[in-house]
Rosetta silent file (secondary structure, phi, psi, omega in degrees, C-alpha in Angstrom):
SEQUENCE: XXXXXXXXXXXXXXXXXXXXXXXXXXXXXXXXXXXXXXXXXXXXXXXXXXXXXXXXXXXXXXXXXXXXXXXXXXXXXXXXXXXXXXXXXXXXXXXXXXXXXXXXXXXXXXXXXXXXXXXXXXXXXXXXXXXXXXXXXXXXXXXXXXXXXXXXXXXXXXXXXXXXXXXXXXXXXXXXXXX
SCORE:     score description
SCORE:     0.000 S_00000001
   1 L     0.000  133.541  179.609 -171.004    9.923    0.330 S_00000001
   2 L   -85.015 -167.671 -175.740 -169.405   13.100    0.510 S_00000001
   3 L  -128.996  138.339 -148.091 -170.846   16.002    1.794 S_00000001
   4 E   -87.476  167.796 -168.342 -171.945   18.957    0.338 S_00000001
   5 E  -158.231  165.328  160.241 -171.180   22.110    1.100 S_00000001
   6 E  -152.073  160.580 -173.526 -171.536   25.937    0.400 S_00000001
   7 E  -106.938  139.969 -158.772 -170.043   29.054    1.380 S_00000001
   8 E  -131.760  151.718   97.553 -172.079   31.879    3.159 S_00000001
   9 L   -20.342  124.965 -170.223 -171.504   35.344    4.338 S_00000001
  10 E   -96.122  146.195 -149.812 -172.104   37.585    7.378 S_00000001
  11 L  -149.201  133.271 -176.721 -174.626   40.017    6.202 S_00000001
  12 L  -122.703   21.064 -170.012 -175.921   43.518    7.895 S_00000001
  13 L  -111.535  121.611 -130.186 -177.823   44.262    5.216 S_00000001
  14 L  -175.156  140.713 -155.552 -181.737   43.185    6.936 S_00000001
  15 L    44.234 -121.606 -178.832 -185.289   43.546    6.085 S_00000001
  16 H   -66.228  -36.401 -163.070 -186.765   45.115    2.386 S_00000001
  17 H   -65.944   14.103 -170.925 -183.080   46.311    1.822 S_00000001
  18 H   -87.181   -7.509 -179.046 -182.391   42.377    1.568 S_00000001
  19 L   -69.910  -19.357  177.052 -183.753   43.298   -2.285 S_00000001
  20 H   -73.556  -41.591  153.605 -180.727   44.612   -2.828 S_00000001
  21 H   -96.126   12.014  118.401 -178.811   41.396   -2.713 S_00000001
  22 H   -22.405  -64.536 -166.373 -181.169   39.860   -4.354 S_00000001
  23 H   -76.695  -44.060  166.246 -180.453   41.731   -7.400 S_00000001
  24 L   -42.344  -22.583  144.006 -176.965   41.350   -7.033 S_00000001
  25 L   120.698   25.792  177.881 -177.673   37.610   -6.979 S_00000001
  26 E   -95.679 -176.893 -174.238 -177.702   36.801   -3.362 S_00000001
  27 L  -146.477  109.286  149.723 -180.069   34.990   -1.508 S_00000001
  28 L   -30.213  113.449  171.917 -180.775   36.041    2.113 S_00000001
  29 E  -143.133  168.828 -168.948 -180.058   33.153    4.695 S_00000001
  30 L  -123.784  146.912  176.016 -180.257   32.362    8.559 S_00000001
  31 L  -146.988  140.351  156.609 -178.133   29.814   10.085 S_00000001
  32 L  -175.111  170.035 -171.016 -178.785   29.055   13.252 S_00000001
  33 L  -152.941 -145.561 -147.650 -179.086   25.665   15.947 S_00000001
  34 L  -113.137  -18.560  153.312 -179.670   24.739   19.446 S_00000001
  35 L  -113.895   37.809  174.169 -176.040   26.386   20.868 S_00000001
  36 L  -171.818  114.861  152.996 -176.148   29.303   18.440 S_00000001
  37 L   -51.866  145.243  165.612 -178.546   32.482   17.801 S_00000001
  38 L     0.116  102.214  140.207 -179.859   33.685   14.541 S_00000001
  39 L  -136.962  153.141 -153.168 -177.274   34.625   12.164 S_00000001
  40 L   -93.775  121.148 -161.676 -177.795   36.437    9.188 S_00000001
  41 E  -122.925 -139.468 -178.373 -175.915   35.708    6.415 S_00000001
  42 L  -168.675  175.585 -168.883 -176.427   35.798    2.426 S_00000001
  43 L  -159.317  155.495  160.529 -175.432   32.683   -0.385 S_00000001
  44 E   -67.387  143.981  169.532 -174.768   33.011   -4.221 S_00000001
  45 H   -63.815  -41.874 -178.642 -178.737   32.289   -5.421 S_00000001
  46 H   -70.194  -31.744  142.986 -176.695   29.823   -7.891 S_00000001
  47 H   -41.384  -64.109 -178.636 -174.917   28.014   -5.571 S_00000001
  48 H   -59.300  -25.863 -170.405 -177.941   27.626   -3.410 S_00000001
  49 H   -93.949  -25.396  151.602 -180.206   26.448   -5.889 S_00000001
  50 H   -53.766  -20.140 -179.983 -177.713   23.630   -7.329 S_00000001
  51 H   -83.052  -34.623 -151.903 -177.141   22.598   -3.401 S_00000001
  52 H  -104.129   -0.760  172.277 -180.811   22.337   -2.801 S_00000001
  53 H   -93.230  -22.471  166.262 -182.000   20.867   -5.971 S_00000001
  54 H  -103.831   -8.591  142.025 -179.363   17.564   -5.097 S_00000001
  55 H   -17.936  -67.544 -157.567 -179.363   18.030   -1.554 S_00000001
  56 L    37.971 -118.005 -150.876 -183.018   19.053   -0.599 S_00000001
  57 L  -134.282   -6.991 -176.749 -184.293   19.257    2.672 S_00000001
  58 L  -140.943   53.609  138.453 -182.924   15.765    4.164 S_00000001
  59 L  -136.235  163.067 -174.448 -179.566   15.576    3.588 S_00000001
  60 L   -77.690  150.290  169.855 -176.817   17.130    5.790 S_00000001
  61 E  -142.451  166.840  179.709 -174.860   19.851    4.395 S_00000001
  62 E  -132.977  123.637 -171.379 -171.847   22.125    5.307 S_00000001
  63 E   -76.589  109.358 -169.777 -172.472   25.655    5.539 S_00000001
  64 E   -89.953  139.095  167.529 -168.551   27.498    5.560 S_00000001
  65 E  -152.628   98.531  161.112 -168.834   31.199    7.426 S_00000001
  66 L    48.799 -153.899 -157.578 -165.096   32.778    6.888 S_00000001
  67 L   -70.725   20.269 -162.758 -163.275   29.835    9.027 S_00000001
  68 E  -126.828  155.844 -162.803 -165.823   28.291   10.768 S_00000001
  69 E  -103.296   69.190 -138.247 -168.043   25.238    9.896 S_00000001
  70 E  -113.482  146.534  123.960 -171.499   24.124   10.537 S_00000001
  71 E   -80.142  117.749 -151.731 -173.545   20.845    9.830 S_00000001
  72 E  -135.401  158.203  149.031 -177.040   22.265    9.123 S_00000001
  73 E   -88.461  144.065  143.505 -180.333   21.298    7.267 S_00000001
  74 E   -53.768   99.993  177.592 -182.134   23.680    4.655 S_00000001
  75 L   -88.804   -8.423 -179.914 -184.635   23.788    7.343 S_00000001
  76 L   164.827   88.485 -170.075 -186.771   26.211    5.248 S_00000001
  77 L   -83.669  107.253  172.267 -187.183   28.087    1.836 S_00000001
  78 E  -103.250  145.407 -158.523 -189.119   30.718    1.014 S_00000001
  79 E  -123.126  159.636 -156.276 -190.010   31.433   -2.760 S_00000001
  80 L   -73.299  133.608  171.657 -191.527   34.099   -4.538 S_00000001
  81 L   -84.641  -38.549  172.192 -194.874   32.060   -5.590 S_00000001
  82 L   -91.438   43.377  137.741 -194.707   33.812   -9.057 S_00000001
  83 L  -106.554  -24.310 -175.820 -191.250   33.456   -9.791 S_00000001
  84 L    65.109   27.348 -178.302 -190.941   30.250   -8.037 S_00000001
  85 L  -123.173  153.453  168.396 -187.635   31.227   -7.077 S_00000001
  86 E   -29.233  113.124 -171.633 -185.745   31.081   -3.484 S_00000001
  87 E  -100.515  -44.392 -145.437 -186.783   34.655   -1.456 S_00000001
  88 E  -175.881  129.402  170.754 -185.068   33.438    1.965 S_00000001
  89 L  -114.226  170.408  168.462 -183.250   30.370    3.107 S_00000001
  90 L  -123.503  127.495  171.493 -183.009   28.859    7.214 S_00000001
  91 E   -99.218  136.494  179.342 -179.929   26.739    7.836 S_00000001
  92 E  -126.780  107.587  169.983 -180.733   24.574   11.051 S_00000001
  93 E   -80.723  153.621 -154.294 -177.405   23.314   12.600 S_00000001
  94 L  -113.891  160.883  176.590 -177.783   19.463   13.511 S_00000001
  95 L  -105.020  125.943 -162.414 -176.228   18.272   16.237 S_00000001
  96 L   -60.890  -30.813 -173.024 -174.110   15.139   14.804 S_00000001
  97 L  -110.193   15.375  128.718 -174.776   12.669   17.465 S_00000001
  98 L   -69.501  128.310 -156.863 -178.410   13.463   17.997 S_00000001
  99 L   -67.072  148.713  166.326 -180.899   12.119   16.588 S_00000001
 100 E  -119.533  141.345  174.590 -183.349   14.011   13.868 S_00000001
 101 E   -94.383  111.355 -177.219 -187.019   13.969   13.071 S_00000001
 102 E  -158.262  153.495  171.716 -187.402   15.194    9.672 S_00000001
 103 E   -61.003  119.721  173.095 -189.901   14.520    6.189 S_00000001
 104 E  -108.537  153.975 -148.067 -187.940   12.234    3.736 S_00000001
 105 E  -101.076  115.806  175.020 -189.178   12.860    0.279 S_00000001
 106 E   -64.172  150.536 -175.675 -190.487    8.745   -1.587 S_00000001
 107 E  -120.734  135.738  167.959 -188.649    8.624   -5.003 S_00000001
 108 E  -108.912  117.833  179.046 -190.856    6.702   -7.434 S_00000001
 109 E  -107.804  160.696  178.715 -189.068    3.848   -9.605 S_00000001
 110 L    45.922 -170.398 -155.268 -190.018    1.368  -12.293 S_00000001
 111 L  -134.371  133.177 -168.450 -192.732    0.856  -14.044 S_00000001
 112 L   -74.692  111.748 -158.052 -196.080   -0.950  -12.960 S_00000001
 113 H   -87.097  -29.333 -174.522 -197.394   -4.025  -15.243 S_00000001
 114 H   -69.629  -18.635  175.093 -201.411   -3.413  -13.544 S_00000001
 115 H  -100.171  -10.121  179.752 -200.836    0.353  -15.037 S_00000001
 116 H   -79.928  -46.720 -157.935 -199.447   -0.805  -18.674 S_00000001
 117 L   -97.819   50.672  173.716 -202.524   -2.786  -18.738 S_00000001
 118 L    94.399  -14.272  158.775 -205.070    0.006  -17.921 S_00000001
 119 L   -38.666  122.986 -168.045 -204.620    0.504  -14.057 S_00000001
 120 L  -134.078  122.961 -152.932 -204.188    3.970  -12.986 S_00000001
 121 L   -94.029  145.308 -147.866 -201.740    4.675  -10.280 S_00000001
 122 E  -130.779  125.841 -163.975 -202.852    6.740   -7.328 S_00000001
 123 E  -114.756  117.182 -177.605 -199.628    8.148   -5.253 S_00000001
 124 L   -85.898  -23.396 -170.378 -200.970    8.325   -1.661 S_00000001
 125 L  -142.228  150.694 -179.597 -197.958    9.808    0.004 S_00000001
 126 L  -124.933  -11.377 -171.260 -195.133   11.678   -1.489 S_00000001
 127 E  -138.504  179.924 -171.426 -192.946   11.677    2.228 S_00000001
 128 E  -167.586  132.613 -178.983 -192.635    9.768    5.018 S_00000001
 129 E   -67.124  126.533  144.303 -191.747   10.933    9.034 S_00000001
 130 E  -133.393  179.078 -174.318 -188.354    8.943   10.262 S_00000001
 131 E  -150.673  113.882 -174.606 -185.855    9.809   12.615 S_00000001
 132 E  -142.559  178.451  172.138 -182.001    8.671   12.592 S_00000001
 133 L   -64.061  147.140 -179.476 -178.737   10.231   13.150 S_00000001
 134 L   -50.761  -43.212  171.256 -177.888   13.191   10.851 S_00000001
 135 L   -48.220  -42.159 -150.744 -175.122   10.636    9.290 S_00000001
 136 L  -105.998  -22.169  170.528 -177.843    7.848    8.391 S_00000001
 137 L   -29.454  143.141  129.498 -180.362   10.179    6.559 S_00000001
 138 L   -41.459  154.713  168.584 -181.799    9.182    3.567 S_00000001
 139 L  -109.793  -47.937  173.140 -181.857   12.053    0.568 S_00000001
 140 E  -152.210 -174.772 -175.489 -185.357    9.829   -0.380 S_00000001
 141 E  -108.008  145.923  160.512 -186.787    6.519    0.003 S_00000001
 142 E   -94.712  119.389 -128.525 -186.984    4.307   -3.186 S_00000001
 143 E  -127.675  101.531  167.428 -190.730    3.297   -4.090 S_00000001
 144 E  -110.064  123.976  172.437 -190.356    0.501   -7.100 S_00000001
 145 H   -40.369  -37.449 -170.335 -193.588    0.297   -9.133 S_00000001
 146 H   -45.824  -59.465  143.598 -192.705   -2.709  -10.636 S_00000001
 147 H    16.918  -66.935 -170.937 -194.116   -4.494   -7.634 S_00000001
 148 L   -92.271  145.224 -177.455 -197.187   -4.065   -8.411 S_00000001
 149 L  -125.233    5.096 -177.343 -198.385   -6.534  -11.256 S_00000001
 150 L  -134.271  116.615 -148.837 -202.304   -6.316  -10.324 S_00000001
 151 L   -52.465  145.329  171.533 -205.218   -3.717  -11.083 S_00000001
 152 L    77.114   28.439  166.964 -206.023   -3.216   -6.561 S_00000001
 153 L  -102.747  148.373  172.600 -202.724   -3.919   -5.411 S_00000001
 154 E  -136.648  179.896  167.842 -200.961   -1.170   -3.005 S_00000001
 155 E  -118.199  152.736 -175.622 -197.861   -0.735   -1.334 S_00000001
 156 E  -140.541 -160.897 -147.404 -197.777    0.591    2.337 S_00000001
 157 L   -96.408  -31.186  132.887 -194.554    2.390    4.161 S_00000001
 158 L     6.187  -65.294  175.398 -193.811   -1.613    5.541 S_00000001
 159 L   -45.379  -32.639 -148.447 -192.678   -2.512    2.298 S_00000001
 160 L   -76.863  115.541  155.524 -190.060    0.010    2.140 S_00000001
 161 L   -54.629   98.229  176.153 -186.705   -1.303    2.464 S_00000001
 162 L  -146.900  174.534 -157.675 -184.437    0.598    4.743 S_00000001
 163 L   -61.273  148.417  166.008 -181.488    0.783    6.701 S_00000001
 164 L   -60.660   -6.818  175.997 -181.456   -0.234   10.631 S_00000001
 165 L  -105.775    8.261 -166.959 -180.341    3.226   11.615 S_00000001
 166 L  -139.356  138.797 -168.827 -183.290    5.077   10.149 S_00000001
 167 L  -112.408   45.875  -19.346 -186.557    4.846   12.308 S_00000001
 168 L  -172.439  136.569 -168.896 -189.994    5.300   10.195 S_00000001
 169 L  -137.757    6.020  173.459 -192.391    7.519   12.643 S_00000001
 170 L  -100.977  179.244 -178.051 -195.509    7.266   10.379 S_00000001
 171 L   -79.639  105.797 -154.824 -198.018    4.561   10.817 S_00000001
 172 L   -69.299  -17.371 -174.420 -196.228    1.185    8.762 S_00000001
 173 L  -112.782   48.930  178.788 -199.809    0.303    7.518 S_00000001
 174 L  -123.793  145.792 -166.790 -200.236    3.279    5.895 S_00000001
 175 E   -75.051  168.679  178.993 -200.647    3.254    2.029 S_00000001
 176 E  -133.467  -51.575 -160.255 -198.153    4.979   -0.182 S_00000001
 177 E  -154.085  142.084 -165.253 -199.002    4.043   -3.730 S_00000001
 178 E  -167.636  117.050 -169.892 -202.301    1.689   -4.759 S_00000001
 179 L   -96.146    0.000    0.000 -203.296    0.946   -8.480 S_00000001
């Protein structure tokens, strides 16, 4: 899969005066990792919001600053709660051959025959803890309803099919989805 990427800016422009590139359509960001301090940079808001709606929060991306190159996680967005739009972003550079702990988001698929016939499906978990190499992330886990064919049947994070390079760090008998 390739990997996505966006181009960022070094930015002196820092605290309320970050409203200013705001309006201008920028979005205040931080990049910064475990052999590099804070630095403050800025993204098109349009750019950012097409990276992070197929992106999200667990797949690697590559942040360009002028010639240089990072692989970072959106490590944290903060949004206006009544506009619901992106205020501030945090780029977290990953270190490639270290391992990461991070929230993978469950993707819910197919359709449930115990909920066609009157069942009503109760979503227990919407994430899940693992930990793999930055390479081996998931973008989500795939949950298929179909599964269940009986009103009291659940699924628990066990079920979930996944790769041998990705490590599950929540408790495997823990429910996910239960009709």
């Amino acid at each position: 899969m390739l990997m996505q990427s966006i181009v960022a800016e070094k930015r002196d422009i820092l605290g309320k005066k970050t409203n200013i590139l705001r309006k201008q359509g920028f979005l205040p960001a931080v990049l910064y990792g475990k052999q590099k301090k804070a630095e403050p940079l800025s993204v098109r808001e349009i750019d950012f919001l097409k990276l992070w709606k197929s992106a999200g929060e667990s797949s690697i991306i590559e942040v360009k600053v002028g010639e240089e190159k990072y692989n970072a996680l959106v490590q944290d967005v903060a949004t206006d709660p009544l506009k619901d739009r992106p205020l501030h972003v945090d780029f977290y550079i990953v270190e490639m051959d270290k391992p990461i702990k991070i929230n993978v988001p469950l993707e819910f698929i197919g359709e449930s025959e115990a909920v066609k016939s009157g069942g009503i499906l109760v979503k227990v978990l919407h994430e899940i803890k693992i930990e793999a190499l930055p390479k081996n992330l998931p973008h989500s886990l795939s949950i298929d309803l179909s599964q269940l064919k009986n009103i009291g049947e659940s699924l628990t994070i066990k079920d979930l099919k996944i790769s041998q390079d990705v490590r599950i760090l929540d408790n495997v008998g823990e429910t996910i989805v239960l009709i």
